[in-house]
TIVO-2410 file (N, C-alpha, C; in nm, 3 decimals):
# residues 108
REC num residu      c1      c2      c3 atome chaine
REC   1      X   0.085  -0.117   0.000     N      A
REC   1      X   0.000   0.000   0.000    CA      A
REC   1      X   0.090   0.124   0.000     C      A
REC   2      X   0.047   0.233  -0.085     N      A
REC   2      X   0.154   0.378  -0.101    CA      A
REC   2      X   0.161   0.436   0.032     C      A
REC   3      X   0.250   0.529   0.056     N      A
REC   3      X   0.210   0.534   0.186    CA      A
REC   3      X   0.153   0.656   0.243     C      A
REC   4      X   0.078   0.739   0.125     N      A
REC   4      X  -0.019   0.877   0.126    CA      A
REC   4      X  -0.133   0.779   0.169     C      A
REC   5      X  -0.148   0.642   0.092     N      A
REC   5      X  -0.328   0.577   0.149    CA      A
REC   5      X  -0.290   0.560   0.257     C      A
REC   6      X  -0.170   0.491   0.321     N      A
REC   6      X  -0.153   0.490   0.487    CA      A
REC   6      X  -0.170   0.604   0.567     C      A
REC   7      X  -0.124   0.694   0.508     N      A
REC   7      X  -0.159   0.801   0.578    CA      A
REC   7      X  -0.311   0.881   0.594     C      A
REC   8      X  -0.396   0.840   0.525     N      A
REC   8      X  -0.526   0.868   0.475    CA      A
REC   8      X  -0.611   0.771   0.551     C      A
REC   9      X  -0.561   0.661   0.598     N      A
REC   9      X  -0.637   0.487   0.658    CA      A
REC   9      X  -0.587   0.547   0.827     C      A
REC  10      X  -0.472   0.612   0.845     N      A
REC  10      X  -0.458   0.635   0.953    CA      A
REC  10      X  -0.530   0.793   1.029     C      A
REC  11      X  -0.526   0.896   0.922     N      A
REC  11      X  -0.628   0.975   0.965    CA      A
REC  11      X  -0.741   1.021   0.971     C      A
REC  12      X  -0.806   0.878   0.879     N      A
REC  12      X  -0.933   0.911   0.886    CA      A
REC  12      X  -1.039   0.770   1.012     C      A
REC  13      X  -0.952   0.655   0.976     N      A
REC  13      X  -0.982   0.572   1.123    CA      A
REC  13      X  -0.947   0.575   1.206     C      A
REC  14      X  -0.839   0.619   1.243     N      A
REC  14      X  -0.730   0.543   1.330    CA      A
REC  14      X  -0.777   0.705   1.458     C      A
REC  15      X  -0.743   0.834   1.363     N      A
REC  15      X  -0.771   0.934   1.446    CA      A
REC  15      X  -0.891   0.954   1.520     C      A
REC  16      X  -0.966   0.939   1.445     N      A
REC  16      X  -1.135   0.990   1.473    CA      A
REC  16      X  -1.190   0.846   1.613     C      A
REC  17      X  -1.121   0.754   1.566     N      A
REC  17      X  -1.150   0.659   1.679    CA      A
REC  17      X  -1.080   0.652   1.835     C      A
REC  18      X  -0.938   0.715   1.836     N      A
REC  18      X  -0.886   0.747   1.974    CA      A
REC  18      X  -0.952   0.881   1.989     C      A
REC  19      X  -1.002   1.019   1.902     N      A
REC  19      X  -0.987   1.135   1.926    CA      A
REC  19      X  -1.199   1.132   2.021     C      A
REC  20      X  -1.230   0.992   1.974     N      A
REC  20      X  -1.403   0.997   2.009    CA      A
REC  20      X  -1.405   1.030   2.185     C      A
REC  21      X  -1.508   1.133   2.189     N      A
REC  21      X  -1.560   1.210   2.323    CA      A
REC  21      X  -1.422   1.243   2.415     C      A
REC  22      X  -1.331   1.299   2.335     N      A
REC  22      X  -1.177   1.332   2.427    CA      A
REC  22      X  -1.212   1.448   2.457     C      A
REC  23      X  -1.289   1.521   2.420     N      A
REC  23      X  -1.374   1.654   2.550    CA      A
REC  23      X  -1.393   1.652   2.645     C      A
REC  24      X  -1.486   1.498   2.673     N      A
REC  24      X  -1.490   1.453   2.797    CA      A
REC  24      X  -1.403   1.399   2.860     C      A
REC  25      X  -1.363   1.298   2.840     N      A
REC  25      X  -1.211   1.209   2.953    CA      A
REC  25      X  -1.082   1.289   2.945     C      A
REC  26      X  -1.034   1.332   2.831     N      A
REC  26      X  -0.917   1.397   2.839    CA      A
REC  26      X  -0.861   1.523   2.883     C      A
REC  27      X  -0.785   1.518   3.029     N      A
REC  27      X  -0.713   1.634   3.107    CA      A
REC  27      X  -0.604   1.668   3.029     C      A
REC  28      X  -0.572   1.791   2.975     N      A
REC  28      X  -0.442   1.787   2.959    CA      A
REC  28      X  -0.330   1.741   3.055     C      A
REC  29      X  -0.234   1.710   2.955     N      A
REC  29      X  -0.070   1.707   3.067    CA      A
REC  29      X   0.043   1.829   3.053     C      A
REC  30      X   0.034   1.820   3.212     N      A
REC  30      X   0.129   1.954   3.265    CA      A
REC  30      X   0.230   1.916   3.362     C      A
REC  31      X   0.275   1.963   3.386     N      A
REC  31      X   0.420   1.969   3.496    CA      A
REC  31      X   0.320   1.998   3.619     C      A
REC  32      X   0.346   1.904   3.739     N      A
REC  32      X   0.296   1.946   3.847    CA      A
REC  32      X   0.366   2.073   3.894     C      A
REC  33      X   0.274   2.092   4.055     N      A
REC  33      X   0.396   2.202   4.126    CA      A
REC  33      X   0.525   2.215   4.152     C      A
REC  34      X   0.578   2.056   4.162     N      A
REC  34      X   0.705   2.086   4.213    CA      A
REC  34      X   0.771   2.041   4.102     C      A
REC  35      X   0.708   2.012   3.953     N      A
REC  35      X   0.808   2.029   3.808    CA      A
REC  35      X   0.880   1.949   3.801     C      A
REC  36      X   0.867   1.760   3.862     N      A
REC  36      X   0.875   1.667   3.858    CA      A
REC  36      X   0.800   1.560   3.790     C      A
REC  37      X   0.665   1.574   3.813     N      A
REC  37      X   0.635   1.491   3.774    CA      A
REC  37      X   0.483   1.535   3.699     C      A
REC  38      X   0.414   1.465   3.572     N      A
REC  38      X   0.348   1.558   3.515    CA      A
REC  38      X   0.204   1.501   3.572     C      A
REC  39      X   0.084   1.580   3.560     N      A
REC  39      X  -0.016   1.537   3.601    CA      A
REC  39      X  -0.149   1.555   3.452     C      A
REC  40      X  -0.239   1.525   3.469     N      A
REC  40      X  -0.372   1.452   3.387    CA      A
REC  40      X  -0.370   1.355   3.289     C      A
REC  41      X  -0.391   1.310   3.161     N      A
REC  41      X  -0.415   1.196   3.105    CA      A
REC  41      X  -0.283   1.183   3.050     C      A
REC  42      X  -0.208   1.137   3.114     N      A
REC  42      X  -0.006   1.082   3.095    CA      A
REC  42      X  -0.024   0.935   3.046     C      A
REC  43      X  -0.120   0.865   3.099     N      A
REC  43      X  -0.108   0.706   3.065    CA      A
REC  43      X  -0.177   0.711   2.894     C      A
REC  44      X  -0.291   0.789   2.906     N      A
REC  44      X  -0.351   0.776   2.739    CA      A
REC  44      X  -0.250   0.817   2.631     C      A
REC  45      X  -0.207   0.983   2.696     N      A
REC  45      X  -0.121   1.046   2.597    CA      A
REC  45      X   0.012   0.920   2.558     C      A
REC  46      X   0.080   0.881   2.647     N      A
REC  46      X   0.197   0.795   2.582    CA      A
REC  46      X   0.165   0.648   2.524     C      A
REC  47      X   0.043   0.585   2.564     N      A
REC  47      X  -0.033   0.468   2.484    CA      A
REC  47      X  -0.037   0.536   2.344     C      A
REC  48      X  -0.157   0.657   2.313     N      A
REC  48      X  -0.135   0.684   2.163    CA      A
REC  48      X   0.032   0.737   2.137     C      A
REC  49      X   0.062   0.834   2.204     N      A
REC  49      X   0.210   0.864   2.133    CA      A
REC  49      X   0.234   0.698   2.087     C      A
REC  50      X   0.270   0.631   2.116     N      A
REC  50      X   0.318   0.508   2.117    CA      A
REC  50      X   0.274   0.460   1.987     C      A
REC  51      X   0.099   0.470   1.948     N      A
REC  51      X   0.064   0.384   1.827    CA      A
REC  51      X   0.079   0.502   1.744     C      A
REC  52      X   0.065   0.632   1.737     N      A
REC  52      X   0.080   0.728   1.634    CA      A
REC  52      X   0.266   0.691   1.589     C      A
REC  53      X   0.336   0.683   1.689     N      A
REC  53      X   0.480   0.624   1.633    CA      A
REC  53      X   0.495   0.507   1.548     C      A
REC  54      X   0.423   0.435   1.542     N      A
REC  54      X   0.388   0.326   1.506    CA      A
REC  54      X   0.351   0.310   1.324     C      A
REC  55      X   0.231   0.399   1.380     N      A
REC  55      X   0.213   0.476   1.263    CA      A
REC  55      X   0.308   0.506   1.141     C      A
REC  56      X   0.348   0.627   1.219     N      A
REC  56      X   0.465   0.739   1.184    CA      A
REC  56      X   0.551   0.608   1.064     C      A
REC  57      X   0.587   0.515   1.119     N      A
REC  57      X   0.724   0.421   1.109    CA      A
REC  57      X   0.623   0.346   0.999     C      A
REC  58      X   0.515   0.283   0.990     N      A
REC  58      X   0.436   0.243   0.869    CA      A
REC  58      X   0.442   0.318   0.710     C      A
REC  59      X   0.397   0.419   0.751     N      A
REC  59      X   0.405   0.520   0.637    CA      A
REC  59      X   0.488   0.615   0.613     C      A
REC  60      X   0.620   0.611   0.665     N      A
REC  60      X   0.754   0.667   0.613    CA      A
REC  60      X   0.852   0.539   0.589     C      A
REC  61      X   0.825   0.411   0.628     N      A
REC  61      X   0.856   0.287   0.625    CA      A
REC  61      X   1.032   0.299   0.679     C      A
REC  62      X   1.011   0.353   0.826     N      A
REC  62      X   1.156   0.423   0.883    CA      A
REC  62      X   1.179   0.311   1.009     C      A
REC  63      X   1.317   0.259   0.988     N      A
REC  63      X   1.376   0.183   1.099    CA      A
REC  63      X   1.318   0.196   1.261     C      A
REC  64      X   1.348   0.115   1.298     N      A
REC  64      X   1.226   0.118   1.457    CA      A
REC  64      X   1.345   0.190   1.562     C      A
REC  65      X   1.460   0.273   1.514     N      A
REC  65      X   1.534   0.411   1.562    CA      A
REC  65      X   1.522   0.495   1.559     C      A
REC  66      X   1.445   0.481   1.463     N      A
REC  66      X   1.391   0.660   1.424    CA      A
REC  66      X   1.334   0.746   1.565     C      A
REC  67      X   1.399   0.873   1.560     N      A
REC  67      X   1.315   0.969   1.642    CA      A
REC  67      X   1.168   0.962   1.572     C      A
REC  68      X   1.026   1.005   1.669     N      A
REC  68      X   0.950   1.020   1.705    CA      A
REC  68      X   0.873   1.084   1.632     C      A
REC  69      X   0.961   1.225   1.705     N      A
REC  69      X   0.922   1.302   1.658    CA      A
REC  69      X   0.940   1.373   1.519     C      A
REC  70      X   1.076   1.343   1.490     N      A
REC  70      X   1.101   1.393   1.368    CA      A
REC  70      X   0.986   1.238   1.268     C      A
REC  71      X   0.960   1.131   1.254     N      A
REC  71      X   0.886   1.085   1.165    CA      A
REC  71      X   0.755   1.172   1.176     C      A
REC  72      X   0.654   1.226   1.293     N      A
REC  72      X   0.539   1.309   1.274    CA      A
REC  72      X   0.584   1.407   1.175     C      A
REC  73      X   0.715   1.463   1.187     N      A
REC  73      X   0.694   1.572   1.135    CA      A
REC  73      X   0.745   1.539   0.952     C      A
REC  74      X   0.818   1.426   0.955     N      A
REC  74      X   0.800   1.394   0.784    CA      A
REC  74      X   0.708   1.332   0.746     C      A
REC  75      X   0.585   1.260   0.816     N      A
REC  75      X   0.518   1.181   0.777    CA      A
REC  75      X   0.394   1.306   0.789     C      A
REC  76      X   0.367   1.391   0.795     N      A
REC  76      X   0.290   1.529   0.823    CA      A
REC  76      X   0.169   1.473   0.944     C      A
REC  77      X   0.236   1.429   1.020     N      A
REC  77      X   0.136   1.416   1.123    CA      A
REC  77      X   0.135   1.522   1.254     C      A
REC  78      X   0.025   1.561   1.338     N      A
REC  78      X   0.006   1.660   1.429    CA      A
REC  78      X   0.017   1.563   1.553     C      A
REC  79      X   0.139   1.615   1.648     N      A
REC  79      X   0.191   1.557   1.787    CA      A
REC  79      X   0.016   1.546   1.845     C      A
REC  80      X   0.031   1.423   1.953     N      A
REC  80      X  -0.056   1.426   2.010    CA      A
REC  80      X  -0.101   1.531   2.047     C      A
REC  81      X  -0.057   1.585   2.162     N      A
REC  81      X  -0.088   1.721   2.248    CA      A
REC  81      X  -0.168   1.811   2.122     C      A
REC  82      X  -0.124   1.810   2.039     N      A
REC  82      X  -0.186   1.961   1.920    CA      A
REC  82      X  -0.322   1.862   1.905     C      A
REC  83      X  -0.318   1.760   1.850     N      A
REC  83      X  -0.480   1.656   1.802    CA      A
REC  83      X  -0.555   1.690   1.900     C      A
REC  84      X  -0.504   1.677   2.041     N      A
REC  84      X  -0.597   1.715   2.146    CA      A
REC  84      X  -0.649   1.859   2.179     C      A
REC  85      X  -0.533   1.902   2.193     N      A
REC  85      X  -0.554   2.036   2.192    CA      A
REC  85      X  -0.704   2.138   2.089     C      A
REC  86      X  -0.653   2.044   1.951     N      A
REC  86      X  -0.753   2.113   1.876    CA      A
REC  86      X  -0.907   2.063   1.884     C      A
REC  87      X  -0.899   1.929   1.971     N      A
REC  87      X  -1.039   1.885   1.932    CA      A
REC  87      X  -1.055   1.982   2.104     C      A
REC  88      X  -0.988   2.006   2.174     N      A
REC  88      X  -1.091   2.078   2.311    CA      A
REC  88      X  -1.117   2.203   2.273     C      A
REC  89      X  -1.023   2.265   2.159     N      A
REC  89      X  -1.071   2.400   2.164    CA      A
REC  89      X  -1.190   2.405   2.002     C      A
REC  90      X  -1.185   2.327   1.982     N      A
REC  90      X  -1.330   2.277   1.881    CA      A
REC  90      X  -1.438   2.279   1.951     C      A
REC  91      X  -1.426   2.180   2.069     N      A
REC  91      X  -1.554   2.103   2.162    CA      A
REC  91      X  -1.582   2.290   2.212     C      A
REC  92      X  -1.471   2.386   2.277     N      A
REC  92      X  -1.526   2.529   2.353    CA      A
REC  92      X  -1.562   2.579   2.270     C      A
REC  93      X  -1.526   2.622   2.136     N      A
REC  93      X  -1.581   2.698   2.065    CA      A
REC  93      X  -1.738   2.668   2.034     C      A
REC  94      X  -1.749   2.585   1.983     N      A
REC  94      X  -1.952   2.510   1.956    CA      A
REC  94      X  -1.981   2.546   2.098     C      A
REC  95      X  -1.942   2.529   2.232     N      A
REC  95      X  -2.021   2.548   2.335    CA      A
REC  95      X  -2.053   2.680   2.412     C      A
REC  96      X  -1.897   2.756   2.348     N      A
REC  96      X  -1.931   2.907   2.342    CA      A
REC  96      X  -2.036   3.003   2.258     C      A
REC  97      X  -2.075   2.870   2.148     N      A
REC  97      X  -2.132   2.969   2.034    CA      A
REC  97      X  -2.294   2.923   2.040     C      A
REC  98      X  -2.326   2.845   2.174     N      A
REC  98      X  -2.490   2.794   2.161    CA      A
REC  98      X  -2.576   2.933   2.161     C      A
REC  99      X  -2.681   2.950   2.163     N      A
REC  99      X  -2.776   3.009   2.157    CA      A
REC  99      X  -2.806   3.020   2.315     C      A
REC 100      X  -2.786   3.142   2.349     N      A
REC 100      X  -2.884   3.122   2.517    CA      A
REC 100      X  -3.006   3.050   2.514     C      A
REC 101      X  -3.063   3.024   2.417     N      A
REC 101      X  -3.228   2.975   2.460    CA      A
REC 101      X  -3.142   2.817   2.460     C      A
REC 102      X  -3.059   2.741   2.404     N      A
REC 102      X  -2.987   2.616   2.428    CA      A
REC 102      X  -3.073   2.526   2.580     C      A
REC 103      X  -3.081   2.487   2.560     N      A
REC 103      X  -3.065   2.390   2.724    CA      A
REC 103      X  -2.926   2.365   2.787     C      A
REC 104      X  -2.801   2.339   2.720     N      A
REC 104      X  -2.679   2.330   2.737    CA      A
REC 104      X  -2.608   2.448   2.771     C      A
REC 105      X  -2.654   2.540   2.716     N      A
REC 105      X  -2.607   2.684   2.711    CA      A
REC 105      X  -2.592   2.733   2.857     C      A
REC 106      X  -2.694   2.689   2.949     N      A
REC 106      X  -2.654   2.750   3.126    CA      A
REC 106      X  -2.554   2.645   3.168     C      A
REC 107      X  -2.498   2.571   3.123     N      A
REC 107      X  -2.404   2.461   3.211    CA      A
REC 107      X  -2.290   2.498   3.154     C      A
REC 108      X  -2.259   2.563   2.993     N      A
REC 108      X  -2.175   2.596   3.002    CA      A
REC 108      X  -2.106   2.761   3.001     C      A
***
């Protein structure tokens, strides 16, 4: 398979199926207070980092040495943190933009 359809099989299943209701469960990850150790969804974020690498190494068809990060960034993929990032500030924007008469609209 070329590896633009891999890349096309991976962002159109592969994403939309880890990225489902991540409004709801997913905390970002931050550096706690004392800048040791990080706190909210650390176990999800490095499970997908893990299969998006995976990925990455499918459709650039790159030795299992390869940095990480540099395959996202030849294989044109968006780091976890940004995928997330954009679907929470997707999920605020629609919830910023209800209609006061909404039913949803006083909760958020």
């Amino acid at each position: 398979m070329p590896p633009h359809r891999i890349h096309q099989l991976y962002n159109t299943v592969a994403v939309p199926a880890f990225m489902y209701a991540a409004d709801v469960w997913y905390t970002g990850v931050s550096l706690s207070s004392n800048g040791r150790c990080c706190t909210g969804s650390v176990a999800a974020s490095k499970k997908l980092n893990t299969a998006q690498c995976h990925a990455a190494k499918t459709i650039m068809g790159a030795l299992s040495t390869t940095a990480a990060d540099m395959l996202e960034l030849h294989a044109n993929l968006l780091p976890i943190n940004l995928l997330f990032h954009r679907v929470l500030t997707r999920a605020t924007v629609c919830l910023g933009s209800l209609p006061e008469t909404h039913p949803v609209s006083a909760l958020a």
